[in-house]
C-alpha positions as CSV (number, residue, x, y, z in Angstrom):
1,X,83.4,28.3,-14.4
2,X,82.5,26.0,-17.1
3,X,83.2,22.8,-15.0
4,X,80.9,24.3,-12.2
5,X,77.7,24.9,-14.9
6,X,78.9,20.8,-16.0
7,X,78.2,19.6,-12.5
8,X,75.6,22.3,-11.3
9,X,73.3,21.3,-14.0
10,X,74.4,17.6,-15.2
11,X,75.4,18.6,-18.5
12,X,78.0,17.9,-21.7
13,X,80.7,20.8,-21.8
14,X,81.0,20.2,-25.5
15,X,77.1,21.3,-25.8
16,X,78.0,24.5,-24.1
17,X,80.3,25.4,-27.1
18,X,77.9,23.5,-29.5
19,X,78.8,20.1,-30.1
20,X,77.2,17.1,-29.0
21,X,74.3,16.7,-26.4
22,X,73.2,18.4,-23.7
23,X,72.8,15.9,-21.2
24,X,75.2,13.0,-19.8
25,X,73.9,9.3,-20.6
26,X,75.4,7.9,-18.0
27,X,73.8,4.5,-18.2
28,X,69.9,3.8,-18.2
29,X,67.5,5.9,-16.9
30,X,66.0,4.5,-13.6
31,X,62.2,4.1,-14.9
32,X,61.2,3.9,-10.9
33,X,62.3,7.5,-10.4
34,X,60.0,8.8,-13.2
35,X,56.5,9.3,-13.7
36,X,55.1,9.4,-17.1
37,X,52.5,12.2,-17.4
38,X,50.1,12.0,-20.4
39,X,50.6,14.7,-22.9
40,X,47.7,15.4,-25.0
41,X,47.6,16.5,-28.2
42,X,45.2,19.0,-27.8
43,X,45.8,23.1,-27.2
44,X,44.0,25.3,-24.8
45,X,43.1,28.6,-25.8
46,X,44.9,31.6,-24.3
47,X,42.8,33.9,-26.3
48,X,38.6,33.5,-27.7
49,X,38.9,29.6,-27.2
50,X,40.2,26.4,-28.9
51,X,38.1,23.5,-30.1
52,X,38.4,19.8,-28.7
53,X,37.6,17.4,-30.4
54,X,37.5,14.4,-27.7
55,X,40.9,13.6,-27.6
56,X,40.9,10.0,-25.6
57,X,44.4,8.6,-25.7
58,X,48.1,10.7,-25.0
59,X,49.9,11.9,-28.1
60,X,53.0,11.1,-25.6
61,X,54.3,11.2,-22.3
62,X,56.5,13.4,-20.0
63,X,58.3,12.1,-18.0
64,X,58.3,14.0,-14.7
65,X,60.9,12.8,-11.1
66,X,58.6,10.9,-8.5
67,X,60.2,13.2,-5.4
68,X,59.4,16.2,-7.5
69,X,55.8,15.5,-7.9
70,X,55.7,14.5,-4.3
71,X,57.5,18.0,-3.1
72,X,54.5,19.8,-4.4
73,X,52.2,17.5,-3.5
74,X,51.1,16.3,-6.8
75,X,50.2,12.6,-8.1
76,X,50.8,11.2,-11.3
77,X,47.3,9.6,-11.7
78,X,45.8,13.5,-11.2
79,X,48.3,14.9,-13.9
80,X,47.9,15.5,-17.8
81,X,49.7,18.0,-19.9
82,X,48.6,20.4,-22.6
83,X,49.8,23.0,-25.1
84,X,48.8,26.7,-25.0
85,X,47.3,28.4,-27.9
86,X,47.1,32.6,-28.2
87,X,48.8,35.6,-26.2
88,X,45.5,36.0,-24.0
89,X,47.1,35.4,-20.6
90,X,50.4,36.9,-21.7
91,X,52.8,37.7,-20.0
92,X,51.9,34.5,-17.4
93,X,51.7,31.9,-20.5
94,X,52.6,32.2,-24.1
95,X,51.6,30.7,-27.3
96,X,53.4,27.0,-27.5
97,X,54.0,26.7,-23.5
98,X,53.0,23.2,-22.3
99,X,51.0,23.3,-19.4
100,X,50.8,20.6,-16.3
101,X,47.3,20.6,-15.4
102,X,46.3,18.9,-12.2
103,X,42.7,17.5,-12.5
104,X,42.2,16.8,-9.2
105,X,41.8,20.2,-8.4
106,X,38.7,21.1,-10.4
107,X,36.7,23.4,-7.7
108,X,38.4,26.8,-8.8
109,X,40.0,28.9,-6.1
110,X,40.1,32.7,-6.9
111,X,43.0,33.6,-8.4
112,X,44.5,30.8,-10.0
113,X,44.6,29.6,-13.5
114,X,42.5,27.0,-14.8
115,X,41.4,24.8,-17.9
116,X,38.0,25.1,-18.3
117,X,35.6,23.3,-20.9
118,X,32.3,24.6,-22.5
119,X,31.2,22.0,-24.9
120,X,34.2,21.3,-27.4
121,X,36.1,24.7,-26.8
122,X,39.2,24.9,-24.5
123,X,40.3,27.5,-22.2
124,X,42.9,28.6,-19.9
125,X,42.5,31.2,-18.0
126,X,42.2,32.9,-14.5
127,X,39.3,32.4,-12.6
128,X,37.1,34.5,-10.4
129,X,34.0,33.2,-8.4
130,X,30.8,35.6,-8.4
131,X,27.9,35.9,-6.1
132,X,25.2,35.5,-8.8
133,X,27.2,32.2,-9.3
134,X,28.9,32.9,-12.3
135,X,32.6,32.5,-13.3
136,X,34.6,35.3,-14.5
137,X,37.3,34.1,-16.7
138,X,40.2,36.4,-16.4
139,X,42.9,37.1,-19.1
140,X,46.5,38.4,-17.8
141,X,46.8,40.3,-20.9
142,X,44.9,43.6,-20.9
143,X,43.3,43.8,-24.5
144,X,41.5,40.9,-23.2
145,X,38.7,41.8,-21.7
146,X,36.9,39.5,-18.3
147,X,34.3,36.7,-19.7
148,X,31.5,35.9,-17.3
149,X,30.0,32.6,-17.7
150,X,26.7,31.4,-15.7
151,X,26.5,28.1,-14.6
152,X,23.1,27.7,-14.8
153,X,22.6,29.0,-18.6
154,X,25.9,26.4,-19.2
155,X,25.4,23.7,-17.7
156,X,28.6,21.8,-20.1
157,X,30.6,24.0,-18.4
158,X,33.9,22.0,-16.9
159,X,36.9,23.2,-14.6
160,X,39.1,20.3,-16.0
161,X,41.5,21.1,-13.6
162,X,45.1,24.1,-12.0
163,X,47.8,24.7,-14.2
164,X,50.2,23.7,-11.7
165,X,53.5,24.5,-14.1
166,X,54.4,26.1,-17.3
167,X,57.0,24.6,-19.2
168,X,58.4,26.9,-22.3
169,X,59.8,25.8,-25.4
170,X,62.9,28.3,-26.7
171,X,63.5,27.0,-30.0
């Protein structure tokens, strides 16, 4: 059973009963498998809204398999990540999960969950298109009730792009 898990998932057996590391190093990583997503240090708000200051340059990068990108259609040069801040759009995304966010899809489809910036504040949430023109910014958790924004009365309002993933961090 345990030698199955080893070579199902490409890990130590002594980090199963707690020793060493997880992974094998097996030699060096093959940089031209990888893509290096920007990961910015900046969260989004899963709740009233986060402020950003104009982060310009990646706290880090992500690295992310080139034939896993191109399964779902996704390119590098589109991709950033983020963290999420606040239990608005609970139980989809928690506090602390990092978020890829592809930018190249900015022109919100019902539905789906975006990053969207008003001036300095952050948010991710669900978006819904209205007739008067409006955006409806939808929280998964309940206590949270819609927020309609109109275009025309914000006109600093940004769809920076589709959470495409959400990664979470156990520890």
């Amino acid at each position: 059973m345990i030698q199955s898990i080893v070579e199902i998932f490409q890990i130590d057996a002594n980090w199963l009963i707690g020793k060493g590391r997880n992974f094998h190093l097996e030699g060096e990583i093959d940089k031209d498998e990888y893509a290096y997503i920007p990961m910015y240090d900046v969260e989004v708000s899963a709740g009233n809204g986060a402020a950003a200051y104009g982060v310009a340059e990646p706290a880090n990068h992500l690295a992310y398999r080139k034939d896993w990108l191109k399964l779902r259609g996704l390119f590098a040069k589109d991709l950033n990540c983020v963290t999420a801040r606040g239990d608005s759009m609970e139980p989809t995304i928690h506090s602390k999960d990092m978020l890829l966010v592809d930018t190249s899809k900015n022109n919100p489809r019902d539905g789906q969950i975006y990053v969207i910036r008003s001036g300095e504040t952050l948010w991710v949430k669900r978006i819904q298109k209205q007739i008067d023109g409006s955006l409806l910014l939808i929280s998964d958790n309940d206590t949270y009730p819609p927020m309609s924004l109109m275009l025309a009365d914000h006109p600093d309002i940004q769809v920076i792009g589709q959470v495409v993933q959400i990664s979470k961090d156990l520890t």
